[in-house]
Each structure stands twice: as C-alpha cells, then as structure tokens.
N, C-alpha and C positions, 0 to 999 in steps of 0.2 A: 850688693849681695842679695838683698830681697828682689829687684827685680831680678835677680837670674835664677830664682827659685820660685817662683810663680807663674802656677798651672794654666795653662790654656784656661779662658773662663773663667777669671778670679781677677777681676778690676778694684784696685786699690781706689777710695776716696782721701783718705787722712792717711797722715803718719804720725807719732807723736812720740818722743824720746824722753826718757829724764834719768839721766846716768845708765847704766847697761839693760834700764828694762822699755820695749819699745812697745807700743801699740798700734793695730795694722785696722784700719776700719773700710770694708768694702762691701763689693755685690759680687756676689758668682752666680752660674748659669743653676747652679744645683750643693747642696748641703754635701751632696758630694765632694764638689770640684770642690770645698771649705776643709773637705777632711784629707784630700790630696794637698793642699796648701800646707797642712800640719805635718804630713809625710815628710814633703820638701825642705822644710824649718828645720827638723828633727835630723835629715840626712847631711845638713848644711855645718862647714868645719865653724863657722866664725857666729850661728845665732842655734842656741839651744832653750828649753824648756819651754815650746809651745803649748798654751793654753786656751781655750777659747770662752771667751767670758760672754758672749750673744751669736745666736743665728738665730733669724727669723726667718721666714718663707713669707716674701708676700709676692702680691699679683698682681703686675702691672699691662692693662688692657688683657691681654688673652696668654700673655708668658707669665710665666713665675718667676722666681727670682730668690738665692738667700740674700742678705743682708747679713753681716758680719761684724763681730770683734775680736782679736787677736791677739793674743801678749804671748812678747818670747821675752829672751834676757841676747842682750849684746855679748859675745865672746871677746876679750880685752885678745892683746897681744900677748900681753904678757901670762895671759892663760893658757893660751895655742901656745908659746911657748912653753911651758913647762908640762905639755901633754906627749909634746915633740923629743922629751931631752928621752934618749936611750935610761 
C-alpha cells in the first residue's frame, strides 16, 4: 500500500512498524514532493493520520534534497470493515 501511494520523487530509505503505527524515513527531490506524500497517506483507505516528525533540506554537491520522517497509523481490517457496514 505505501508504495502505491508514493509520489514521483519521494525515495524511501527505512520503514519501521510496531502495531498499527509505522514510520516512513526518506529523501525527496523537494519539501514539496514530502507534502504530496502526506496527500497520498491521507487519500489512502488502509493508512490514516499522517504526521511528519522531520524534513530537513540539505545539499548534496549542486542538488538539494529533503530528508524526511513520516508517521501514519496502520488501518486494521477490521476497522475498514466497520467503516464499510451501511
């Protein structure tokens, strides 16, 4: 599910899980591309409450670069189920 919601320009390094809250640690082309990544999270049925706990900007030779951390919370099944019941 995370990679199928991740922006053009937002390279995952880590991932780290412990019960439904996950942590997403990368680089993107621009603080931008970090705030479409929250977009994506946020649109997604199965991961909600995106928060961003770091970006930095730094500059690697003549490109820049953010650097990133990420927390969402895992959507169970049995939550999307009872979203789903009429």
């Amino acid at each position: 599910e995370v990679t199928r919601h991740l922006p053009e320009g937002v390279y995952l390094t880590g991932m780290k899980q412990n019960g439904a809250n996950v942590e997403l640690t990368g680089v993107a082309q621009s603080s931008t591309r970090v705030s479409a990544l929250m977009r994506q999270i946020d649109s997604s049925d199965w991961m909600t409450d995106p928060g961003v706990d770091k970006v930095e900007t730094t500059e690697a030779g003549s490109a820049r670069r953010a650097e990133f951390v990420v927390n969402l919370k895992q959507v169970s099944y049995e939550d999307r189920a009872v979203e789903m019941e009429p």
